[in-house]
C-alpha positions as CSV (number, residue, x, y, z in Angstrom):
1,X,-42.8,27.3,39.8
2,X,-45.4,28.3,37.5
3,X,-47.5,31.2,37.8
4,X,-51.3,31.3,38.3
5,X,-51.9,32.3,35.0
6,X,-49.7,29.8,33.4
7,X,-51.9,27.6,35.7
8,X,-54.9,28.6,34.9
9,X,-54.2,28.5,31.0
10,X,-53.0,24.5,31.6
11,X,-56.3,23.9,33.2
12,X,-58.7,25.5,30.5
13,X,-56.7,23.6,27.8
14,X,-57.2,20.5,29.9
15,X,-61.0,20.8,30.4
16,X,-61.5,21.6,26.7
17,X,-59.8,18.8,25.4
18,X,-61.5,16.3,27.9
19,X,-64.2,18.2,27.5
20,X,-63.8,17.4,23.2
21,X,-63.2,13.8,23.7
22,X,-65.8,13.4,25.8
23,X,-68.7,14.8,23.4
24,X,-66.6,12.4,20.6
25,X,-65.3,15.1,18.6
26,X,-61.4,14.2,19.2
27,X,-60.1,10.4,19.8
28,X,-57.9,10.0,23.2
29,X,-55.7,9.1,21.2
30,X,-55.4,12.2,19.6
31,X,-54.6,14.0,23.2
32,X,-51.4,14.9,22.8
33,X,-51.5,16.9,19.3
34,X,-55.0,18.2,20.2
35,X,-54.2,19.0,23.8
36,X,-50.7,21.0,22.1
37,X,-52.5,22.8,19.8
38,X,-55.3,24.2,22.0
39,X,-52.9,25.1,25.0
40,X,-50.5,26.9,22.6
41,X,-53.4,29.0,21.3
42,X,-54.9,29.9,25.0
43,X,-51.3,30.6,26.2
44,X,-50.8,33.1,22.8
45,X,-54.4,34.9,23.3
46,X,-53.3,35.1,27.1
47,X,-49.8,36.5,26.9
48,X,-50.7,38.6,23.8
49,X,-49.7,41.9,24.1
50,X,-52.3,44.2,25.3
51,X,-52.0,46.5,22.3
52,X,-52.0,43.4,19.5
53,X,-55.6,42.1,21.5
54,X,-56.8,45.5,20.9
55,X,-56.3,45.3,17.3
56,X,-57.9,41.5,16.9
57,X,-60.7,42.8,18.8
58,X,-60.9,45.8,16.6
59,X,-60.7,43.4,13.3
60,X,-63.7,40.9,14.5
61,X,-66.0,44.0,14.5
């Protein structure tokens, strides 16, 4: 069974690829390698360890 967060991170990578095809900035047909590539990096930033966030977040400023 798959946790809440792993849930969670399914669902957001859902919505944003609907949500892409939708405003016509990715084909349907294109689902499957767009809807990969946006789940793999919500599922990284999410299970990221705490300390590596830290430093990105130090980076961006």
């Amino acid at each position: 069974m798959a946790s809440s967060v792993d849930e969670q991170v399914l669902r957001a990578a859902k919505e944003i690829v609907v949500k892409f095809i939708e405003t016509g900035r990715v084909s349907p047909t294109a689902f499957p390698e767009v809807f990969n590539a946006v789940y793999t990096t919500i599922f990284e930033a999410v299970h990221r360890p705490r300390e590596a966030a830290d430093d990105a977040s130090n980076d961006a400023v």
